[in-house]
C-alpha positions as CSV (number, residue, x, y, z in Angstrom):
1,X,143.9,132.7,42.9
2,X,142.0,135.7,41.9
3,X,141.2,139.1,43.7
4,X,138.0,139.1,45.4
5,X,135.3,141.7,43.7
6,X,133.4,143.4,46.5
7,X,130.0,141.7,46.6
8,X,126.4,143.6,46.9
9,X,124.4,141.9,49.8
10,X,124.8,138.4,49.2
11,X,125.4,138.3,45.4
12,X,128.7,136.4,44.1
13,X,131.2,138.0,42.4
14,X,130.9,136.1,38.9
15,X,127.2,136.6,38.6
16,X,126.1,139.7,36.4
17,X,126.5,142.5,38.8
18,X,123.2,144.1,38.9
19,X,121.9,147.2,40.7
20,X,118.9,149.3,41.8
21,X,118.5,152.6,43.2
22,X,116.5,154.6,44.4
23,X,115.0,156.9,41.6
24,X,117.2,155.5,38.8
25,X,117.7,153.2,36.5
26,X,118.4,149.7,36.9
27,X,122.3,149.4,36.0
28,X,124.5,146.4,35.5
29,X,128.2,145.4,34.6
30,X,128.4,143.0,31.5
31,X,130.7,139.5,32.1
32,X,133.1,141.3,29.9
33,X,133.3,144.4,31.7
34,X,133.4,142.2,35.2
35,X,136.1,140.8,33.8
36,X,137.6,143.9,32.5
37,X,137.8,145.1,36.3
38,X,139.2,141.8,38.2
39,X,141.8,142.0,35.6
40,X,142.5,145.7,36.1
41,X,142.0,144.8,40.4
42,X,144.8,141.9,39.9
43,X,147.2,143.9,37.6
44,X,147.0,146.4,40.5
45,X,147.0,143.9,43.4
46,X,150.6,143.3,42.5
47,X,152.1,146.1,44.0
48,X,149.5,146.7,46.3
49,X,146.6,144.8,47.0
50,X,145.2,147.5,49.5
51,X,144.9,150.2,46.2
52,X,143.9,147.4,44.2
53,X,140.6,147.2,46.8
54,X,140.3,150.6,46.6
55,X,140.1,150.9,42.7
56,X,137.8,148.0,42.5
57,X,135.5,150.1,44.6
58,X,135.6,153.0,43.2
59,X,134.7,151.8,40.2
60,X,131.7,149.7,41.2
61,X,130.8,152.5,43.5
62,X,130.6,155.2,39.8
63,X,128.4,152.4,38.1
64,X,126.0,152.8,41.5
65,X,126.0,156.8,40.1
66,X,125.4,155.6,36.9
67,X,122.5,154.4,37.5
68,X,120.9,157.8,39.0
69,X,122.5,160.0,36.9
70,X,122.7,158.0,33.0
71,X,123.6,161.0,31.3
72,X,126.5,162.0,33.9
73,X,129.4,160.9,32.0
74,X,130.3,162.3,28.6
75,X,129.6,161.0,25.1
76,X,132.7,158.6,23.8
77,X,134.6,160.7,21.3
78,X,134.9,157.3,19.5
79,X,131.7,156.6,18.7
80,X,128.8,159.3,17.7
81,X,126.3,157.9,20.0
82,X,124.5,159.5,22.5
83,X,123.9,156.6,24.4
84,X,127.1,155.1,24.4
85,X,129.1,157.7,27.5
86,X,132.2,157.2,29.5
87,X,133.1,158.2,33.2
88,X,136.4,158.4,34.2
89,X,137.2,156.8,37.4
90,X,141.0,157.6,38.2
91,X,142.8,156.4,35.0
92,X,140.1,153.9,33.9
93,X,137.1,154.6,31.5
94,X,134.1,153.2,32.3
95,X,132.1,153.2,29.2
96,X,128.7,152.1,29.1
97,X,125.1,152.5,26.9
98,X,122.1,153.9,28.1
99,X,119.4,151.8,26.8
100,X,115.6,152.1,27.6
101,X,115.6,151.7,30.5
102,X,118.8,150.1,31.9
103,X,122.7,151.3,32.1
104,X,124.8,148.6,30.7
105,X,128.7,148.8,31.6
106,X,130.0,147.3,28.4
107,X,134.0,148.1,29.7
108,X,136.1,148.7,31.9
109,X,139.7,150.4,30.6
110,X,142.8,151.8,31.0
111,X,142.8,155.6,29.3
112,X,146.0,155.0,27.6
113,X,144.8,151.8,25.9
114,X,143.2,152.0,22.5
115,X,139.4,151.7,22.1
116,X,138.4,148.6,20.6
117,X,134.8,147.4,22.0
118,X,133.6,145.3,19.0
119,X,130.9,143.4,19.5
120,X,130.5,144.6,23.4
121,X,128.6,147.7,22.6
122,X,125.7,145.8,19.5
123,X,122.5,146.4,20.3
């Protein structure tokens, strides 16, 4: 049994999470980053499903900001894109590329963990 994502008004959790606001760009999670954050949610859930919740939110909640505010987060040191940026959202990076004229969240990871996006971040 998995954790369930928060949904946005009437979406499922397993489609690509997709969202639109108001004087921003359109922003979405990739189905590797979705998975990236129900695995990070049931890692957490563990010990305590009520801060697993809460993390899941948050997170979802900074890719909202994303979309109003693109160039919010900072450049990956990893990579010498401006387009590819990061926001941190308690430990977790949230990495995604600002392309045309969409955010994409290409991952979802722990700080600690090494960076290793392969193909998640080709154009």
């Amino acid at each position: 049994m998995g954790l369930r994502l928060p949904t946005l008004k009437g979406q499922s959790s397993r489609k690509k999470l997709r969202h639109n606001s108001r004087n921003g760009l359109p922003s979405s999670l990739s189905p590797k980053a979705l998975e990236d954050v129900e695995a990070i949610g049931l890692y957490i859930s563990h010990d305590s499903p009520a801060y697993a919740g809460a993390v899941v939110k948050k997170v979802l909640d900074s890719t909202r900001i994303l979309a109003r505010f693109p160039f919010a987060g900072r450049m990956v040191p990893e990579f010498s894109d401006k387009s590819i940026r990061e926001k941190f959202v308690y430990s977790y990076r949230v990495i995604y590329r600002i392309q045309q004229q969409t955010v994409t969240v290409a991952a979802v990871i722990h700080g600690r963990r090494i960076l290793d996006l392969g193909t998640r971040l080709a154009s």
